[in-house]
PANUMAR-506970 format. One line per field, with one value per atom (N, C-alpha, C): residue in three letters; chain; atom name; x, y, z. Coordinates in Angstrom, 1 decimal. Each point is the difference from the previous one (the first is absolute). Layout:
% residues N
res = [ALA | ...]
chain = [A | ...]
atom = [CA | ...]
x = [X | ...]
y = [Y | ...]
z = [Z | ...]
//
This chain:
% residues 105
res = [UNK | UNK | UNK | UNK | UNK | UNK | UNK | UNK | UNK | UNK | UNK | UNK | UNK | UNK | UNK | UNK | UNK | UNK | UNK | UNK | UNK | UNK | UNK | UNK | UNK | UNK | UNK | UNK | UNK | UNK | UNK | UNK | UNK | UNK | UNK | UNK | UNK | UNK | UNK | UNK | UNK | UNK | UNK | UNK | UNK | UNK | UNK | UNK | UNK | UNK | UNK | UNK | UNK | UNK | UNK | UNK | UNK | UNK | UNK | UNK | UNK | UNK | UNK | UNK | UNK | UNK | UNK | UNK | UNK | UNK | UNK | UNK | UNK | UNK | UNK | UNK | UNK | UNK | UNK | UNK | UNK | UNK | UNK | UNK | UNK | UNK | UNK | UNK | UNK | UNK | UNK | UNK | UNK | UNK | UNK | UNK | UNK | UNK | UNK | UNK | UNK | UNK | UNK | UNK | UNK | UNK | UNK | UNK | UNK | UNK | UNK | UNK | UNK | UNK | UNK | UNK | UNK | UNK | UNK | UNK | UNK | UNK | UNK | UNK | UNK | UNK | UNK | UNK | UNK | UNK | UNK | UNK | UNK | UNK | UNK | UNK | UNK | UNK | UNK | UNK | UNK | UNK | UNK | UNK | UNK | UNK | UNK | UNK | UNK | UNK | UNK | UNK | UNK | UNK | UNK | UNK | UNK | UNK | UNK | UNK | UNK | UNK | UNK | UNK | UNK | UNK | UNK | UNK | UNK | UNK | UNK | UNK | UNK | UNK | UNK | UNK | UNK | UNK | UNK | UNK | UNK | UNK | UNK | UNK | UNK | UNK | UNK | UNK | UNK | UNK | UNK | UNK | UNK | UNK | UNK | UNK | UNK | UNK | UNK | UNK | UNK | UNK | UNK | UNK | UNK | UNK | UNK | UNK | UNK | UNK | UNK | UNK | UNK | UNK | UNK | UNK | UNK | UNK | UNK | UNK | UNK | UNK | UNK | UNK | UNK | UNK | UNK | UNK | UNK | UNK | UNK | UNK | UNK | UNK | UNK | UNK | UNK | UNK | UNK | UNK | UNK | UNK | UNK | UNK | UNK | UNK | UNK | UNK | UNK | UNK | UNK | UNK | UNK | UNK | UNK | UNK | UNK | UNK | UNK | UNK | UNK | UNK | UNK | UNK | UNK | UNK | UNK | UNK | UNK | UNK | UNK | UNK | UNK | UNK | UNK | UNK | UNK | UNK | UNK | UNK | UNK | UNK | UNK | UNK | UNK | UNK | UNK | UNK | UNK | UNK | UNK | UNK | UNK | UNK | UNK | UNK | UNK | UNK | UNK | UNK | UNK | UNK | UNK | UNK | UNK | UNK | UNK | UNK | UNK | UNK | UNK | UNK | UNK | UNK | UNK]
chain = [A | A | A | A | A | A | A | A | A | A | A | A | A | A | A | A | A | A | A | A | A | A | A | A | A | A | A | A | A | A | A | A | A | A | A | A | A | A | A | A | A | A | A | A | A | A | A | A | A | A | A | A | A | A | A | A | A | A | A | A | A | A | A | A | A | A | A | A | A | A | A | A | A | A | A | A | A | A | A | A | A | A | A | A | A | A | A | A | A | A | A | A | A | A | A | A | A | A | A | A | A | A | A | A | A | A | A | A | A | A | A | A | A | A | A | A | A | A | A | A | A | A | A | A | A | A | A | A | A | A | A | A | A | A | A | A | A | A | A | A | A | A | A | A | A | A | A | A | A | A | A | A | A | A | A | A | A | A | A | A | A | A | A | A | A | A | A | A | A | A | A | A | A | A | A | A | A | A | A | A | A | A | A | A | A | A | A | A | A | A | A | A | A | A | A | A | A | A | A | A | A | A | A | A | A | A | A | A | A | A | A | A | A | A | A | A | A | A | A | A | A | A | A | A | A | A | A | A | A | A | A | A | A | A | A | A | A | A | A | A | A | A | A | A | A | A | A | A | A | A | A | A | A | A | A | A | A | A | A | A | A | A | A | A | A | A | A | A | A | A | A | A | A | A | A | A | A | A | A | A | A | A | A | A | A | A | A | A | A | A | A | A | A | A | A | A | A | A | A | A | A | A | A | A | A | A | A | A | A | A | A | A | A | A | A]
atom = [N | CA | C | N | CA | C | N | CA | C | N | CA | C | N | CA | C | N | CA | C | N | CA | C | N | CA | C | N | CA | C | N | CA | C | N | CA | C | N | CA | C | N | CA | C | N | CA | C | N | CA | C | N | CA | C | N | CA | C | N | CA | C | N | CA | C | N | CA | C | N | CA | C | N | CA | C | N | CA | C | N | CA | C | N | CA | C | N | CA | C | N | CA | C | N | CA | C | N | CA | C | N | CA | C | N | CA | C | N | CA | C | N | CA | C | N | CA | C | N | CA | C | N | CA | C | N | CA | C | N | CA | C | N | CA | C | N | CA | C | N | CA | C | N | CA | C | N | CA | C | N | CA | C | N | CA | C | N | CA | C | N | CA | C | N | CA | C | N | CA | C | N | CA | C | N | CA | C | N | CA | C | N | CA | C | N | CA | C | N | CA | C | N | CA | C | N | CA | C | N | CA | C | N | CA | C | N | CA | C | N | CA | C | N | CA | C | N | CA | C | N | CA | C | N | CA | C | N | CA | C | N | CA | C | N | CA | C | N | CA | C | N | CA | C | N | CA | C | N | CA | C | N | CA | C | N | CA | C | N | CA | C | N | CA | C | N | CA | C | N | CA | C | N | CA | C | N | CA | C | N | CA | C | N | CA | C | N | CA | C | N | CA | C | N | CA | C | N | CA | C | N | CA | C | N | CA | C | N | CA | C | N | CA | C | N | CA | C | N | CA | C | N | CA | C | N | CA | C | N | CA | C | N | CA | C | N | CA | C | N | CA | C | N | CA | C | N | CA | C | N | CA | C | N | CA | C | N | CA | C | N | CA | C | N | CA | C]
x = [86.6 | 1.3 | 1.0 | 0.9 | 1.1 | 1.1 | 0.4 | 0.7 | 1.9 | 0.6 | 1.0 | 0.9 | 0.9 | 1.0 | 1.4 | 0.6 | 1.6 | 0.6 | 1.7 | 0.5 | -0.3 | -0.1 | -0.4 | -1.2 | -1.3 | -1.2 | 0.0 | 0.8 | -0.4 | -0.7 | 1.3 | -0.1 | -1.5 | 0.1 | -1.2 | -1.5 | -0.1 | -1.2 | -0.4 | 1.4 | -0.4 | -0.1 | 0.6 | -0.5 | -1.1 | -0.6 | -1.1 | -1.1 | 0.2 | -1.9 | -0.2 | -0.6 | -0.9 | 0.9 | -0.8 | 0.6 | 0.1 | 1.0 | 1.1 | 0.1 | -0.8 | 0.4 | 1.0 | 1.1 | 1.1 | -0.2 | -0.2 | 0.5 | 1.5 | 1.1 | 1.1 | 0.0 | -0.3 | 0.0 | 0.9 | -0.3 | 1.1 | -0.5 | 0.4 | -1.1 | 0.1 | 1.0 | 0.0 | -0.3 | -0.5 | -0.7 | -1.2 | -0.6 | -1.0 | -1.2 | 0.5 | -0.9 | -0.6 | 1.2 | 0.0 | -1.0 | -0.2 | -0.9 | -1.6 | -0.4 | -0.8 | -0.6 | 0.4 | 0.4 | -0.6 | 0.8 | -0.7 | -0.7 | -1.4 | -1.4 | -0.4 | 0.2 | -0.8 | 0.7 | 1.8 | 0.6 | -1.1 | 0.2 | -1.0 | -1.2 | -1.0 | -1.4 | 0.4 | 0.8 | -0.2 | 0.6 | 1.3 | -0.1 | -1.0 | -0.6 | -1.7 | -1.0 | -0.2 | -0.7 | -0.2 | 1.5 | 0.8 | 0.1 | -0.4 | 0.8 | -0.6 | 1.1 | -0.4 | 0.3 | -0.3 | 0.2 | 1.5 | 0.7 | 1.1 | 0.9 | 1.4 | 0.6 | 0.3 | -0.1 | 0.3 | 1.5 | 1.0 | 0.8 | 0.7 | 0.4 | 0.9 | 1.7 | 1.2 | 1.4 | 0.6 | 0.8 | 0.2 | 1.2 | 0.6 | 0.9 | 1.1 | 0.2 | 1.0 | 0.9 | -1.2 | 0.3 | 0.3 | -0.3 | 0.2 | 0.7 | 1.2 | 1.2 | 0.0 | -0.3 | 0.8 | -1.7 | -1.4 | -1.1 | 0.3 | 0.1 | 0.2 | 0.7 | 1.3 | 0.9 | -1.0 | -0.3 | 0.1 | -1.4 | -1.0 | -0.7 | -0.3 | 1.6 | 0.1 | -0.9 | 0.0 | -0.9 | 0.8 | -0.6 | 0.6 | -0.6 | -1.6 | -1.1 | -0.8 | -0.9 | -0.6 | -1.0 | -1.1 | -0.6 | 0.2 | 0.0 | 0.1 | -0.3 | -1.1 | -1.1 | 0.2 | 0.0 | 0.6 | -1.1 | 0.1 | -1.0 | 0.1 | 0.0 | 0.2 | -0.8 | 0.3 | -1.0 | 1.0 | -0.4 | 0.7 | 1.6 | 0.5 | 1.0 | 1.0 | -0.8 | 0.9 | -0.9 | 1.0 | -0.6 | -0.7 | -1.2 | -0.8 | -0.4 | -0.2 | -0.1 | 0.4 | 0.3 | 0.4 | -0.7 | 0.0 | -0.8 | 1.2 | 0.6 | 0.4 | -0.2 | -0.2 | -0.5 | -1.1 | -0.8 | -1.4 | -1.2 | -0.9 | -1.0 | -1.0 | -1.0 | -1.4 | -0.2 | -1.0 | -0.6 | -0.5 | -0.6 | -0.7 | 1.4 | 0.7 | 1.4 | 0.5 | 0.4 | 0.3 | -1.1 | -1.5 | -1.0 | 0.0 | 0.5 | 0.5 | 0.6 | 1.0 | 1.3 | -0.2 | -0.4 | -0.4 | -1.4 | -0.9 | -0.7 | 0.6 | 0.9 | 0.7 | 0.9 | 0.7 | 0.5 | -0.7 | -1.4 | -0.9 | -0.7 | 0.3 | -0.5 | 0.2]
y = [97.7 | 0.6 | -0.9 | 0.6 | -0.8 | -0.6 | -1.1 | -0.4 | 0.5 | 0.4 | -0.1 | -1.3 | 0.6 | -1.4 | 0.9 | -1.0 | -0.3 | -1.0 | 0.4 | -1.2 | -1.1 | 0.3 | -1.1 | -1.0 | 0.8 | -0.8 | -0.2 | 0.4 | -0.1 | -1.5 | -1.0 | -1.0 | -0.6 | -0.2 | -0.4 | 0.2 | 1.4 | 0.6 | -0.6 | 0.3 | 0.0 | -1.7 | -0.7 | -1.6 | -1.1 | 1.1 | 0.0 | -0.7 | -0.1 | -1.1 | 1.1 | 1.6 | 0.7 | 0.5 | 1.2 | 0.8 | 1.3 | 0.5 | 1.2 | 1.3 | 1.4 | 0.8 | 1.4 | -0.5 | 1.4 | 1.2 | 1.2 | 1.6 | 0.4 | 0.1 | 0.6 | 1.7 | 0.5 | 1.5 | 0.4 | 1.1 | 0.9 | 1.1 | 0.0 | 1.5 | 1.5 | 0.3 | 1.3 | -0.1 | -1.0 | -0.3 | 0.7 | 0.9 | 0.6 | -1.0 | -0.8 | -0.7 | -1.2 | -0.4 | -1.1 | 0.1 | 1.2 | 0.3 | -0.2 | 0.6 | 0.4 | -1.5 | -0.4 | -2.1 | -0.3 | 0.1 | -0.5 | -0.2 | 0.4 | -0.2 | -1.1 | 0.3 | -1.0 | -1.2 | -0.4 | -1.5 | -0.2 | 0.8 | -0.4 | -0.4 | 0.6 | -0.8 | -1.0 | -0.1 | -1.4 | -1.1 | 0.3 | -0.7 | -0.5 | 0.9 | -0.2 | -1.4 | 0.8 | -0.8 | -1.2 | -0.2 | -1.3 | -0.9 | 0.3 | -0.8 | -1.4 | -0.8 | -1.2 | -0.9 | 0.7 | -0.6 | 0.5 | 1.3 | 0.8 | 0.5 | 0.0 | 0.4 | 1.5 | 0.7 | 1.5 | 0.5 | 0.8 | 0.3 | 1.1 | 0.5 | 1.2 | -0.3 | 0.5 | -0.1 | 1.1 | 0.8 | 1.4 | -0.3 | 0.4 | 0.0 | 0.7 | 0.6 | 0.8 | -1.1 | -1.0 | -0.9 | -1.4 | -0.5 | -1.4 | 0.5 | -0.1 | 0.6 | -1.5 | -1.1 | -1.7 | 0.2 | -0.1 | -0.1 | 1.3 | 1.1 | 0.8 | -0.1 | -0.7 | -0.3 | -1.5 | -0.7 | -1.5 | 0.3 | 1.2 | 0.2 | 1.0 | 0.5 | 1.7 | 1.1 | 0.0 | 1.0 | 1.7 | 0.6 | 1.0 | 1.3 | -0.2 | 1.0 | -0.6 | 1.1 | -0.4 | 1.1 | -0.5 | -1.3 | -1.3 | -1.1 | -0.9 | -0.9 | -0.8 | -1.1 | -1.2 | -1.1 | -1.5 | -0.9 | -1.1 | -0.5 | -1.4 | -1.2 | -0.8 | -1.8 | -0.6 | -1.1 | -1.2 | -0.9 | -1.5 | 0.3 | 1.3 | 0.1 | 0.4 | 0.8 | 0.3 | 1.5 | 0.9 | 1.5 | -0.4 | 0.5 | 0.1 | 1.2 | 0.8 | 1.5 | 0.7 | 1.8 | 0.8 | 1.5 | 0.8 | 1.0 | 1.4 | 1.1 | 0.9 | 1.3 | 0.9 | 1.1 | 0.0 | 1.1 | 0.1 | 0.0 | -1.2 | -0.4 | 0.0 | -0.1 | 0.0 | -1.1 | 0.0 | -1.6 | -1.0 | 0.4 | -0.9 | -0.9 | 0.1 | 0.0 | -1.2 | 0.6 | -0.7 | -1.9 | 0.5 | -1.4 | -0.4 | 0.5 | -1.3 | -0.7 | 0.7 | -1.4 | -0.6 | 0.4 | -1.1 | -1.3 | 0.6 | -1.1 | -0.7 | 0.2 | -1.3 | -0.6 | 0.3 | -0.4 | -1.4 | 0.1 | -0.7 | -0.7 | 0.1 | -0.8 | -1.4]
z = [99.7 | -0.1 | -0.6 | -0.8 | -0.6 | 1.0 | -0.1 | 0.7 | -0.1 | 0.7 | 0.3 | -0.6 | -1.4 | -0.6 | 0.3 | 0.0 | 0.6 | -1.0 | -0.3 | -0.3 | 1.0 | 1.4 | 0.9 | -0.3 | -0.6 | 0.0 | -1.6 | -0.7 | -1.5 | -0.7 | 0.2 | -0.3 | 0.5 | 1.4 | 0.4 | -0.1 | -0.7 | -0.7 | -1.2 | -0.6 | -1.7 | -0.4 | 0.9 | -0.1 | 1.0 | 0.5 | 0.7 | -0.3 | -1.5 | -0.9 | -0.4 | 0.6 | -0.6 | -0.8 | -0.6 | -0.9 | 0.9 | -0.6 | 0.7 | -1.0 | 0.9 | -1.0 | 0.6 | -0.2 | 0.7 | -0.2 | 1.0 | -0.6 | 0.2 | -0.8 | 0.5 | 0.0 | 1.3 | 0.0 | 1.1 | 0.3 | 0.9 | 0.4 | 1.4 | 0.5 | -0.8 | -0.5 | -0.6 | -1.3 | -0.3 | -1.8 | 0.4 | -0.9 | -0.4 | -0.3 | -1.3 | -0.7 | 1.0 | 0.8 | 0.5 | 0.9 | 1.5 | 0.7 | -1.0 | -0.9 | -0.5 | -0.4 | 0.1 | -0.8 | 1.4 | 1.3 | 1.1 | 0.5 | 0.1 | 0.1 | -0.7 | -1.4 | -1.2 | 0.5 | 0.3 | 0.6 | 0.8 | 1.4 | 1.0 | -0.4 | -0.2 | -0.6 | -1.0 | -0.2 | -0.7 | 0.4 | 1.4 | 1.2 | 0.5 | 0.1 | 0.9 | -0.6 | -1.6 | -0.8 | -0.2 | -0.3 | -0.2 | 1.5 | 1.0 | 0.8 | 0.1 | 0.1 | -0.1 | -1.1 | -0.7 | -2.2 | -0.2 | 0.6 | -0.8 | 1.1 | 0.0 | 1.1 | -0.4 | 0.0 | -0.3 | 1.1 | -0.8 | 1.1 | -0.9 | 1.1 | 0.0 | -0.1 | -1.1 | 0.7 | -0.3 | 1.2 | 0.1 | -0.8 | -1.2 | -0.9 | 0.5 | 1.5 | 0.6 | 0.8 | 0.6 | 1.0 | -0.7 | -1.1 | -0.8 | -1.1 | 0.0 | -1.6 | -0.5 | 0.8 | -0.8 | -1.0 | 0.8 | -1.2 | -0.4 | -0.6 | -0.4 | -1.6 | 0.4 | -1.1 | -1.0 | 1.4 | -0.6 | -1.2 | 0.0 | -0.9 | -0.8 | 0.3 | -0.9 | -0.1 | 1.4 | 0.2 | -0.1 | -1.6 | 0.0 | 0.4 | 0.0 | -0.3 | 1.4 | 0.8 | 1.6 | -0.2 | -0.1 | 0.1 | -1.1 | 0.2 | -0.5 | 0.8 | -1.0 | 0.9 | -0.8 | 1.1 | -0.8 | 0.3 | -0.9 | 0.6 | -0.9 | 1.1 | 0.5 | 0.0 | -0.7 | 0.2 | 0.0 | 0.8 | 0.1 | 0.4 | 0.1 | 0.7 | -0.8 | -1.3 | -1.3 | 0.1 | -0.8 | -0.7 | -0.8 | -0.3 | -1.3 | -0.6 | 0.9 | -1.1 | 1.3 | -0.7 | 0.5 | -0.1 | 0.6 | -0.3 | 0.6 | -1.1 | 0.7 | -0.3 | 1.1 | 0.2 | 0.8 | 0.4 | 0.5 | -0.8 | 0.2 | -0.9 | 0.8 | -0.7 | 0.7 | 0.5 | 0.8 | 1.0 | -1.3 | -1.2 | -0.9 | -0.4 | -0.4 | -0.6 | 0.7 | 1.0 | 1.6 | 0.2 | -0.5 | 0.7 | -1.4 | -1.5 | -0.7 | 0.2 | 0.1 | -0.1 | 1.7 | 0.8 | 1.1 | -0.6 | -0.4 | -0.7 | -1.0 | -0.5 | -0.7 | 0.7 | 1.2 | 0.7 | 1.0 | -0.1 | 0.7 | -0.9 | -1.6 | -0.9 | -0.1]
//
């Protein structure tokens, strides 16, 4: 299961050592639900190597802005405590375990 992010826990994730991959969604997003499963299993997959997390774009306006998040779903993702790539819309899981394997490269 994806973890629960907050402006509270942001910082402390994303400079964590590992690599970090965000979902910014929202419960009444269509795409975003549909997205939910594939985050989760790859929660799962990852655990241990990848922090995977969730931030509800209703409840975080400061990450919200601070990464222009215009379009939800929108997935970030994260290494050494910088952005490195981004993914937006709803994509498939293959899509998704690329750019986490280069994130582990």
């Amino acid at each position: 299961m994806a973890l629960e992010v907050t402006e509270n826990n942001f910082d402390q994730l994303v400079n964590s050592g590992k690599p970090v991959v965000l979902d910014f969604w929202a419960e009444w997003c269509g795409p975003c639900r549909m997205l939910g499963p594939i985050i989760d299993d790859l929660a799962e997959e990852y655990t241990g190597r990848v922090t995977v997390g969730k931030i509800d774009v209703d409840s975080n306006h400061e990450l919200v802005s601070k990464f222009g998040i215009r379009n939800i779903p929108t997935v970030l993702f994260f290494k050494d405590g910088k952005m490195t790539d981004k993914l937006v819309g709803a994509a498939q899981k293959p899509a998704f375990v690329e750019k986490i394997e280069a994130l582990l490269a």
